[in-house]
NUMAR-201288 format. One line per field, with one value per residue (C-alpha): residue number from 1; residue in three letters; x, y, z. Coordinates in pm, 1 decimal, decimal comma. Example, Ala and Ser with C-alpha at 12.3 -4.5 7.8 and 13.67 -1.06 7.14 Angstrom:
2
num	1 / 2
residuo	ala / ser
u	1230,0 / 1367,0
v	-450,0 / -106,0
w	780,0 / 714,0
***
This chain:
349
num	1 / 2 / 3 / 4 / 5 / 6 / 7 / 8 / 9 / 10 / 11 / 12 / 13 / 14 / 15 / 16 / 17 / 18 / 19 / 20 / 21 / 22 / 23 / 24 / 25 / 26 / 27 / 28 / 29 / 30 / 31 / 32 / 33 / 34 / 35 / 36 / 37 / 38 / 39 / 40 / 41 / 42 / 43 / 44 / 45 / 46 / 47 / 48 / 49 / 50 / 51 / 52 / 53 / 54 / 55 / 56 / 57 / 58 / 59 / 60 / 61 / 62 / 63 / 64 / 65 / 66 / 67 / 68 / 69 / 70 / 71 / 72 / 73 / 74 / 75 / 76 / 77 / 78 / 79 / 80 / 81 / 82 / 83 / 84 / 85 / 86 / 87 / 88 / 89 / 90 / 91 / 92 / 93 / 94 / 95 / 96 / 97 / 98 / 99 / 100 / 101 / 102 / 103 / 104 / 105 / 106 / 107 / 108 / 109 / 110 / 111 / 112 / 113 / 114 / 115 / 116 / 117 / 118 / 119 / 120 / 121 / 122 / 123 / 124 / 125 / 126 / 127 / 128 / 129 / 130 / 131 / 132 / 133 / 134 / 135 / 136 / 137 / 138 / 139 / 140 / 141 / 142 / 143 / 144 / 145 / 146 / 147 / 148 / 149 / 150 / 151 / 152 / 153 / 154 / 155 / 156 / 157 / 158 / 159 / 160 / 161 / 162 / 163 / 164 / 165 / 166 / 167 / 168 / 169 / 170 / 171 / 172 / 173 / 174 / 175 / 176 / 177 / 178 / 179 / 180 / 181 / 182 / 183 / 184 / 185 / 186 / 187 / 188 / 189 / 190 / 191 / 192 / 193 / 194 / 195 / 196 / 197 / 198 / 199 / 200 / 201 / 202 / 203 / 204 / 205 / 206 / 207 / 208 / 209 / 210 / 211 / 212 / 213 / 214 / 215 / 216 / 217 / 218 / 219 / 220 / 221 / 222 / 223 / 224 / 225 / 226 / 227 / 228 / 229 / 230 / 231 / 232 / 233 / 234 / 235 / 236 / 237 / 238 / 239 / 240 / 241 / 242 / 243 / 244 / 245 / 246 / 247 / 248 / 249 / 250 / 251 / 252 / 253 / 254 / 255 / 256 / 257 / 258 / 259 / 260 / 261 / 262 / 263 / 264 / 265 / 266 / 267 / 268 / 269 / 270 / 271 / 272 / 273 / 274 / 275 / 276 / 277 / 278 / 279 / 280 / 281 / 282 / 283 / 284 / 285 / 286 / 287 / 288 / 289 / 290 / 291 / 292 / 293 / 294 / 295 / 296 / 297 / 298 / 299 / 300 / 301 / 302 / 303 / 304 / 305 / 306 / 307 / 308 / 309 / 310 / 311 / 312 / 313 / 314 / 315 / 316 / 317 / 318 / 319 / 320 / 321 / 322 / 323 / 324 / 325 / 326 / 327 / 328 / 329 / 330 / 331 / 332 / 333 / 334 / 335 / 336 / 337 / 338 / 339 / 340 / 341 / 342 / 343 / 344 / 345 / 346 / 347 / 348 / 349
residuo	unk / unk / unk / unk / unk / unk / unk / unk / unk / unk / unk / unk / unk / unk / unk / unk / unk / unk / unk / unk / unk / unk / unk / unk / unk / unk / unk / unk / unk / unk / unk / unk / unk / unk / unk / unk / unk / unk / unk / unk / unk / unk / unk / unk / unk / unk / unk / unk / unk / unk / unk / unk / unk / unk / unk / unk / unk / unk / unk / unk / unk / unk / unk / unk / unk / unk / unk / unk / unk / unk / unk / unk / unk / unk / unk / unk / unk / unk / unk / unk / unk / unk / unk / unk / unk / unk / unk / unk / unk / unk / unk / unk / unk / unk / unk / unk / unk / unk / unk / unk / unk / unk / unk / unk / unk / unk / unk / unk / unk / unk / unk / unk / unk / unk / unk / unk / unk / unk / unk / unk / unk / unk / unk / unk / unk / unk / unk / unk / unk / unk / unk / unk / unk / unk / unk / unk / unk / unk / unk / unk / unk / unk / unk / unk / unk / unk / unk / unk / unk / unk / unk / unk / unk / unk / unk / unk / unk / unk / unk / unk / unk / unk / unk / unk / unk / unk / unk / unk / unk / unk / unk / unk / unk / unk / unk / unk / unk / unk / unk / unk / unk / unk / unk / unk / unk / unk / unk / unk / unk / unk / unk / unk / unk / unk / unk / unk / unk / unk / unk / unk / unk / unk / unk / unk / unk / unk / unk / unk / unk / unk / unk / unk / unk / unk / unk / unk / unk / unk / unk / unk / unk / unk / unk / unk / unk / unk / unk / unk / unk / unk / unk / unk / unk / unk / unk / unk / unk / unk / unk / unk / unk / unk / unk / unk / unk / unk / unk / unk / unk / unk / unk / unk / unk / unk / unk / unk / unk / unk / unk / unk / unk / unk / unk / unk / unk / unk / unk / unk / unk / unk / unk / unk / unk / unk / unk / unk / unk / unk / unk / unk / unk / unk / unk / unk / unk / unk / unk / unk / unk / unk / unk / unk / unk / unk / unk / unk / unk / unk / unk / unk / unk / unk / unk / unk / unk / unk / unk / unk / unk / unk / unk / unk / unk / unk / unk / unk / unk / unk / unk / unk / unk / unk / unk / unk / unk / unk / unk / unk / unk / unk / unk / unk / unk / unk / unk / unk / unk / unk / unk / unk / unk / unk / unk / unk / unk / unk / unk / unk / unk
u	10307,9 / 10189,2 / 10482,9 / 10307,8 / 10483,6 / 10560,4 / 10799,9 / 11006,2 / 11058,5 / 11431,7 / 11513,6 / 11486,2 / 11226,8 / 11118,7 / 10813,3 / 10728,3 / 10557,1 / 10327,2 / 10380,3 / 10740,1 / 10823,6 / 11190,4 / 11108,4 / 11399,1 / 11711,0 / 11683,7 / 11900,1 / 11731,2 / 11774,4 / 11786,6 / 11501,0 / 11249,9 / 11088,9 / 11268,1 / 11017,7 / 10800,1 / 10396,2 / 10265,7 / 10000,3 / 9884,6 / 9506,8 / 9624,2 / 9896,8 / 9692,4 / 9390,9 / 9603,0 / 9778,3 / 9446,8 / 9475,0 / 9598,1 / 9884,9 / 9705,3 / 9437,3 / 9715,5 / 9896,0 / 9592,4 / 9487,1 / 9823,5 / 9842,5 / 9527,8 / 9652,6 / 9969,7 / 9769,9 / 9478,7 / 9828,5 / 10062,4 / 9848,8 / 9607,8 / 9661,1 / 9558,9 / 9233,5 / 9203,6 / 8821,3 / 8828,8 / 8653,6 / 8987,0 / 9198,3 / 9009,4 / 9062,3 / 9437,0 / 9432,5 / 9296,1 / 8960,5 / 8599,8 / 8477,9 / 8177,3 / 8402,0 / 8643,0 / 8384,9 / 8231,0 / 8575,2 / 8733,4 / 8398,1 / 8426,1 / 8790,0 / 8831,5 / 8473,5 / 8414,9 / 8345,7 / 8646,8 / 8483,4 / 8502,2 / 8798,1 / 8954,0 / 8809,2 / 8853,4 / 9262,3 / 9253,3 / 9086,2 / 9369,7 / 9649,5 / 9464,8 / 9415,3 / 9776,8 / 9884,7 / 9644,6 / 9838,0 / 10217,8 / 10240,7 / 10207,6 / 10373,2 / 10098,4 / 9762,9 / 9422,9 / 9345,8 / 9704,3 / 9598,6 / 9312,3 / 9466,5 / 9728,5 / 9510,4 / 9279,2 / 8973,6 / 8886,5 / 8853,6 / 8889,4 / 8523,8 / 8478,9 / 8792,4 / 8575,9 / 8266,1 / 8437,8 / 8586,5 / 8254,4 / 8054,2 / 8355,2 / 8491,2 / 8234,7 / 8510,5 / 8679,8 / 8981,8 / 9084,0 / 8960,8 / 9211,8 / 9511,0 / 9454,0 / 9379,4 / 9751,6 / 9838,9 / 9589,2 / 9467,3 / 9529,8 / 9656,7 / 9283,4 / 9096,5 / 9316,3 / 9278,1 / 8891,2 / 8884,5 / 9045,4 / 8874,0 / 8624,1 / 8812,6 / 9040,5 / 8942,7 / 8624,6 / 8587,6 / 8333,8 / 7979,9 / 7831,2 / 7529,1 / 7771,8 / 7985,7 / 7755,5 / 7897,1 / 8245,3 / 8206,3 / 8433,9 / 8763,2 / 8915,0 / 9084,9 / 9434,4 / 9447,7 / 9563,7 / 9282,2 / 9063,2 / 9106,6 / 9091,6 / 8780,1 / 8611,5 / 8580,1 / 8415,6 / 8684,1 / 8563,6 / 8817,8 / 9053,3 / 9395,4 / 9193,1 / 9159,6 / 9500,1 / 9646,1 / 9447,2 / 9741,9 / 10003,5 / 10277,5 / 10387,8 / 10672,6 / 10822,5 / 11207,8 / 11428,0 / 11619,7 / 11966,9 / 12048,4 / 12055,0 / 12215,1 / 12104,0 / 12206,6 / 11921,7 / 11753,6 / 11392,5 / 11187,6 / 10922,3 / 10639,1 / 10795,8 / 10695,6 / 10856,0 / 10747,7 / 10976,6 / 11292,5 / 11271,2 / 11223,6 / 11557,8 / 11738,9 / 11644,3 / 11776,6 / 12012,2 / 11668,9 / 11733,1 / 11833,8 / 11694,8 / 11516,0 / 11222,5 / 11096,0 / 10817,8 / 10746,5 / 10439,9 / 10244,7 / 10236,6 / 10071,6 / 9710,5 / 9800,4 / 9728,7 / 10026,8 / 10197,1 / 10244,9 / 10421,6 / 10742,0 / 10971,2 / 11344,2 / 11514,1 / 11816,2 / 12074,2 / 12176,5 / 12543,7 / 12741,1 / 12730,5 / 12949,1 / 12851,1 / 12460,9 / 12241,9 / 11954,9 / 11958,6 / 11660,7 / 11699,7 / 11710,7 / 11384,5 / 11094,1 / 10960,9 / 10632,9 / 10746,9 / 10632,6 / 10760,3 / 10558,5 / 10569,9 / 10340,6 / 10240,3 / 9983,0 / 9862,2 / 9608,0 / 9787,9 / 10005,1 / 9802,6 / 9646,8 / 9979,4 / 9997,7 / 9660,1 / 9742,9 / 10059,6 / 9867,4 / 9556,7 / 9769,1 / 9934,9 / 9546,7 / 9431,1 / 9746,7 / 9768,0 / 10080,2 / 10121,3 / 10276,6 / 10523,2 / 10372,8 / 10746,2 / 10929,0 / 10918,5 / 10748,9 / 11035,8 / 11020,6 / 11294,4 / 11270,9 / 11419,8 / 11383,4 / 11234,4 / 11162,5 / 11141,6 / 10934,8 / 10512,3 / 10382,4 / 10659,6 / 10657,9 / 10835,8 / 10936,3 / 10906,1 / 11016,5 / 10749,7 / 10814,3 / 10653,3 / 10775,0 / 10613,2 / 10641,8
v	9782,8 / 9904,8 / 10004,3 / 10310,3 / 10587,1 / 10759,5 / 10508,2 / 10433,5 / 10772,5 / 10777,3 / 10433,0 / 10360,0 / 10133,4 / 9837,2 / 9703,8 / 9379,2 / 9071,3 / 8940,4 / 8589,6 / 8596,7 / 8720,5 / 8502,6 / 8429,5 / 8143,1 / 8374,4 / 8472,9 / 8298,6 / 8149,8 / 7873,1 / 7521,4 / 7423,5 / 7722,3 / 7632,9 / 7737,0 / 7976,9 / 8185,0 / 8143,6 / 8437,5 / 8599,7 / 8764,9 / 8765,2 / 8893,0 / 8602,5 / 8347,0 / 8429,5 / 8450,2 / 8167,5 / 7958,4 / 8134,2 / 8013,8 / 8174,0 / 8435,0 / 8481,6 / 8566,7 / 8799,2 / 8974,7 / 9081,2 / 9110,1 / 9388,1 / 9491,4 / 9506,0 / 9694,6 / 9936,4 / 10010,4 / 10046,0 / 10243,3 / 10481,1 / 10541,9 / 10893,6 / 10946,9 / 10809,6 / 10631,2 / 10393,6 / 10038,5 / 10062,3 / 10272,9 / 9954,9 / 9754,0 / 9977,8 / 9992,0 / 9595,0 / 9574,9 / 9381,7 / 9512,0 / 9657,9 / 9398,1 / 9108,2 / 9251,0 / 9328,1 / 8985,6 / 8800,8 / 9030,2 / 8970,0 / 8600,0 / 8558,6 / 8835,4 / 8858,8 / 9200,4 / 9408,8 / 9596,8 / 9905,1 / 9796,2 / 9675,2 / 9948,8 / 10159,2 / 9959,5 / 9964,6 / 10342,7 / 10343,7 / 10092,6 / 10323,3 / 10673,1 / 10483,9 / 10365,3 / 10718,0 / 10854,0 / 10650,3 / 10719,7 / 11028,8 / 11341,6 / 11540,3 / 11496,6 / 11675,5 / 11473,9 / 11691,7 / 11556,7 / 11238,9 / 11216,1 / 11297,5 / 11070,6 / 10801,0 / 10878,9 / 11076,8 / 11320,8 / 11596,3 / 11573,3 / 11558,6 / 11209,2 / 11069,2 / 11194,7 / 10989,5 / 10691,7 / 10600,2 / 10708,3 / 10438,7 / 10244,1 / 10270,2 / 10507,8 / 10737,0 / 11023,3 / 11121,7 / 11293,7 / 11015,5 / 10770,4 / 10983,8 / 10947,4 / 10573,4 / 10518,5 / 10609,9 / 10564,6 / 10208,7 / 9832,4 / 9631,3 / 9446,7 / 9778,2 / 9855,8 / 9475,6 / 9539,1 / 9822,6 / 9705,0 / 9395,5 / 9631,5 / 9705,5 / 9373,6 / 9134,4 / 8999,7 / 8611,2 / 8394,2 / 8472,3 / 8104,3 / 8218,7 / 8346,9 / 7982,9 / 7899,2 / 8130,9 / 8036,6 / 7717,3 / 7739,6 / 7800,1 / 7575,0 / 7682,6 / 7574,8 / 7457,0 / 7736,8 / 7937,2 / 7673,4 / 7600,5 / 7995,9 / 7978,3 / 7797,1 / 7836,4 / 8129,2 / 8387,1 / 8738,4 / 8824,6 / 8644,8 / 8750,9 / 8574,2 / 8235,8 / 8224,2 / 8292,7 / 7994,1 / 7772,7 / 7957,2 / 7682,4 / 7713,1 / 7496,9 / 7519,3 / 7540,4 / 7566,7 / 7880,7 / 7861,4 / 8242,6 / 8476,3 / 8861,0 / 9178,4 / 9495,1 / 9672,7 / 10071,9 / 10131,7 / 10285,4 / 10616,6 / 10545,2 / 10234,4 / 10181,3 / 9919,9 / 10131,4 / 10452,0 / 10167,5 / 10069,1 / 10421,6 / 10556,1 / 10210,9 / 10078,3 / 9750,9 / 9790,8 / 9707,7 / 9337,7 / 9130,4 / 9382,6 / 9269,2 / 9423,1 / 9281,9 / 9371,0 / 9222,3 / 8977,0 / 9141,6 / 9409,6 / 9355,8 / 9459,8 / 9781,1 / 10112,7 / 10095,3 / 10400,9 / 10217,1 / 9866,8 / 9877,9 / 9828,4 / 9726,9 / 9733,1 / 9564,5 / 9285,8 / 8997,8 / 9018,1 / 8862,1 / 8887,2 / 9122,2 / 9407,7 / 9305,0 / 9479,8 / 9252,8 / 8920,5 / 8604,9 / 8312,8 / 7986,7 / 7830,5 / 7716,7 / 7943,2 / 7901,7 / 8054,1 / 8144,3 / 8300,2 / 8504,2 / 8701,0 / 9025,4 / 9346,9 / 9509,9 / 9612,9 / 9386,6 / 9078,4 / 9170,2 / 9176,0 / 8879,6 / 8671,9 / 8782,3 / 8652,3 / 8315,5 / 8269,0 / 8316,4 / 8108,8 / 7778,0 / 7852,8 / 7828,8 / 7502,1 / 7324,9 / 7416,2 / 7567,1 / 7829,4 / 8142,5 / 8259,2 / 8618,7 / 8701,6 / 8698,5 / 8873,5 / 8839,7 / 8844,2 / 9018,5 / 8980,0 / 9113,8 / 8818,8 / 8998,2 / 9374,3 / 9443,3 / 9872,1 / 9850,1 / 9983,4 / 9636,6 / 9464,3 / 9347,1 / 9234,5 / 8870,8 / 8839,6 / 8589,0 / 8613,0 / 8427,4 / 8352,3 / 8275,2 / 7904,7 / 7772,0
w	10421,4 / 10064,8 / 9818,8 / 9660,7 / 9427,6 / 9670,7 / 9828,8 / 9498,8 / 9383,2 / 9528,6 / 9308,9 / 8974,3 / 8945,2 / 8644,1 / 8640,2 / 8801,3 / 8602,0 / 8876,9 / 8810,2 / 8760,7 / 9082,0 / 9183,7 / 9543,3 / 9491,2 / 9570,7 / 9939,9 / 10204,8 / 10488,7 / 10739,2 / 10647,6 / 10798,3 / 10687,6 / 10355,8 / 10042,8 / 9899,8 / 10101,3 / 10062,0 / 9832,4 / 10011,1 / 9724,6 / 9613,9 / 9227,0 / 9203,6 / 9338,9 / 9090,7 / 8826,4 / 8874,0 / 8777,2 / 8448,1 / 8099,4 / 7944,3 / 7775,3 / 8008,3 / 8275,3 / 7986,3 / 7922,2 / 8303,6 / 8423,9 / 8197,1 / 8303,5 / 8672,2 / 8559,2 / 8426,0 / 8717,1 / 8970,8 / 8766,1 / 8625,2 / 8963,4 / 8979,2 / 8585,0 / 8708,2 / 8444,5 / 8382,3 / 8365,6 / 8033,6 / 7963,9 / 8084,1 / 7853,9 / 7576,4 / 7613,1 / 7683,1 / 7339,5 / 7503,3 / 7461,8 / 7767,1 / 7781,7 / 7715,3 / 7987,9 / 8244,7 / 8216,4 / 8207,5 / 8494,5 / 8711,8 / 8649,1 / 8810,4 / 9074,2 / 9228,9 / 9167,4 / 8885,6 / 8774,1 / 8833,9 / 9212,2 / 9199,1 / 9045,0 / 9328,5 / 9630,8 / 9498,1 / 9507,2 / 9891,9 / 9991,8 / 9837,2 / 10014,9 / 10307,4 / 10346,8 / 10233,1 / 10527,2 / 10781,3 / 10660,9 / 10451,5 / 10671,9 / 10432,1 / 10162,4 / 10244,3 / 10174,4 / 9828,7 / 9756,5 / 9828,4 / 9672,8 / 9324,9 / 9377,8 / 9401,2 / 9135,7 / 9318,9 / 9137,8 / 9452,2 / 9824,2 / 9826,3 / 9618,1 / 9851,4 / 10140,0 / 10011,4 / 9921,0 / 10279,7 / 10453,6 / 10240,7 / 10303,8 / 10632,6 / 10752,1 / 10875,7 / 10764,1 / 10635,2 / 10978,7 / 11184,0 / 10953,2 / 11081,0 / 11374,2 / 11375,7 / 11260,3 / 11600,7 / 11862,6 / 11693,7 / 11805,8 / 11565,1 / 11581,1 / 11519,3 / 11220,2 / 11083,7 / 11152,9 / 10935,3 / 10629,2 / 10625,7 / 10456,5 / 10182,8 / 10107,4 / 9833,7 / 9813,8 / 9783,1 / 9553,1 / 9699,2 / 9701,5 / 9490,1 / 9231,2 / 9208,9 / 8923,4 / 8673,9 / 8743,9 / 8635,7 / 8319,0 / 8511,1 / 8706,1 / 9002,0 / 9136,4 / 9465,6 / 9639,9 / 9508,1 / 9506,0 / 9930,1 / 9991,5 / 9854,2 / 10129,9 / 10514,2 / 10718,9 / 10630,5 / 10520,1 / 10235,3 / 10009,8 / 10199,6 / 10533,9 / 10332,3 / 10224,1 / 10536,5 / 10634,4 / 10452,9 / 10595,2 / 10619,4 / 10991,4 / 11142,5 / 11495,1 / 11487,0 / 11750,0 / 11771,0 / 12031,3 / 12190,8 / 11969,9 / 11999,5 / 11787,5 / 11787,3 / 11805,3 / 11873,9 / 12025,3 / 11760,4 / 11770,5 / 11570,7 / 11382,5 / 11005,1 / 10784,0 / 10462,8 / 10596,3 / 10626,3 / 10326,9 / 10167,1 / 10388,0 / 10371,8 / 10003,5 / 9922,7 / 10298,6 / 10473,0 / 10345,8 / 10699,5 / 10966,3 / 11239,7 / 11436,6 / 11749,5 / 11960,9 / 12333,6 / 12313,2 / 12594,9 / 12432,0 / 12095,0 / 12226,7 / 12277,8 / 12092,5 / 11808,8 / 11952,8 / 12278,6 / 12154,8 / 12151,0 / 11801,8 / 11826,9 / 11481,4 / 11416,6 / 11313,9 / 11437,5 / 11604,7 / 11811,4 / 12196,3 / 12264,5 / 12001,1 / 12123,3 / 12315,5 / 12280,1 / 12353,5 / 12261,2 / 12434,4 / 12284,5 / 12239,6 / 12006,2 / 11767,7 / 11560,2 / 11215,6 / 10841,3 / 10564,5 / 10343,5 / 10044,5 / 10099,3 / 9897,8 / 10142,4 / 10491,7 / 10468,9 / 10337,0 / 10625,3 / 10898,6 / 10737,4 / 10775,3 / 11100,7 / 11222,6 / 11043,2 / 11226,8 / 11529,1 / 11439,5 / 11305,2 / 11715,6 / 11861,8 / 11614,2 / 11694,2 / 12106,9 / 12066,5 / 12388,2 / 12346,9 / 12559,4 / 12654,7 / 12808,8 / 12470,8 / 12142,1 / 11807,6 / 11546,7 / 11163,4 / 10902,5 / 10587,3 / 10379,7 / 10031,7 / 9925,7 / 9549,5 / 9539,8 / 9232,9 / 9210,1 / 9271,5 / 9443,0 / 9739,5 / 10034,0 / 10181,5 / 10571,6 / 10815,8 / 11115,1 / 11448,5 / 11757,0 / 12075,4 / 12221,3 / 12562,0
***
């Protein structure tokens, strides 16, 4: 999921401070957490950050997402930051691992990438402008370099793609973490511990080392009912253009066995939960491995996933292949850089 323009056009949105997200509002069982782990490179790095540090690049960040399709340079953002572009460039580089120049451009292949997978009705010059490239042509070069695919080749991806092919391929463009030869130069800013522990480990982007915290917990679930619909060619992003704020509670559950499978052959169910005799889905009672997680992108979603899974494998939990993963959307902000809370669960034997 990426909330994009494109997506919030039908709402009015406001603009979202990044670090004063309120994840403390959404109702949830007793015995799941009462926030939701932010899964958010941006948030986390800022979070290290004093006061006007985090002013000053949280402005920046408004700027290189809201304005993508003015295609604007990040000695631009500087300028309208009120910070000289060598000061910027060596402050930005210093906390987010990149130069803004890259980062600037890897956020514009995310967007085109996302809006290659889920917007049909735009064509890829559409694209392309939308996200900042300046032609078709400079879109076309960016994901070869990238991805080493093409714009056609992405389209088709969204459908005939695992979910492990896709999560291969934007691995290549999620956020970079601190190259160990670099750690030097980042001496003068103290990282908090979240930050600070998704720095280390074997994991090949930021999103991967956060995910590597994911606070899991096994709850017992009794029976539980839904009233549910099988899904063509699910998407979360196209509920919560058509359903808005309504989207808030559904469920979507997919059988277990099936999750290795091309996306257009896993099955989707999307629902609520009911009682038994408006239901026409049923979960038995049993344990479920589950997280909550706060989420603004494909990648940090796929990244969530993988955690859930991984904190399953380190702690010998078996999954029970016969059952269903379980989604809830706990909270949805329809704003440019909002995001959405999930509850993930898996079935364990």
């Amino acid at each position: 999921m990426q909330i994009t323009s494109a997506m919030i056009e039908p709402w009015q949105s406001t603009k979202l401070n990044l670090m004063t997200t309120d994840l403390n509002n959404t109702a949830r069982p007793e015995s799941v957490a009462s926030k939701p782990f932010i899964l958010v490179p941006e948030m986390a790095l800022l979070e290290q950050l004093p006061p006007h540090l985090q002013a000053r690049f949280e402005k920046a960040l408004q700027l290189m997402h809201h304005a993508l399709s003015e295609g604007l340079t990040w000695q631009q953002v500087a300028e309208r930051c009120a910070i000289s572009p060598s000061h910027f460039h060596r402050q930005f580089t210093q906390i987010w691992h990149e130069t803004p120049g890259q980062y600037l451009n890897r956020i514009r292949l995310q967007i085109a990438v996302y809006e290659l997978f889920e917007l049909h009705q735009y064509n890829i010059t559409d694209i392309a402008h939308r996200c900042g490239f300046s032609s078709s042509q400079a879109l076309a070069k960016a994901l070869k370099r990238e991805l080493n695919m093409s714009a056609k080749a992405l389209r088709e991806m969204a459908r005939s793609a695992t979910p492990e092919q896709t999560a291969q391929m934007l691995e290549k463009i999620a956020h970079p973490t601190c190259p160990e030869t670099n750690t030097k130069h980042a001496a003068s800013i103290q990282l908090t511990s979240q930050a600070n522990h998704a720095q280390k480990g074997n994991s090949k982007n930021l999103e991967q080392h956060l995910a590597r915290n994911l606070p899991c917990q096994l709850i017992w679930y009794p029976d539980r009912w839904l009233n549910a619909s099988l899904q063509d060619n699910f998407s979360w992003d196209r509920e919560f253009v058509t359903k808005g704020k309504q989207a808030k509670g559904l469920f979507a559950l997919s059988p277990v066995n099936q999750l290795t499978r091309p996306w257009h052959e896993i099955d989707v169910w999307l629902g609520t939960e009911n009682t038994n005799n408006e239901a026409n889905l049923f979960l038995p009672a049993g344990n479920y491995l589950c997280t909550e997680v706060y989420l603004v992108s494909d990648i940090g979603y796929i990244a969530a996933w993988q955690g859930l899974l991984d904190y399953a494998e380190r702690h010998q939990h078996q999954i029970d292949q016969t059952g269903y993963s379980v989604e809830q959307i706990r909270d949805l902000e329809l704003t440019l850089t909002g995001g959405a809370t999930f509850a993930m669960q898996v079935p364990i034997l």
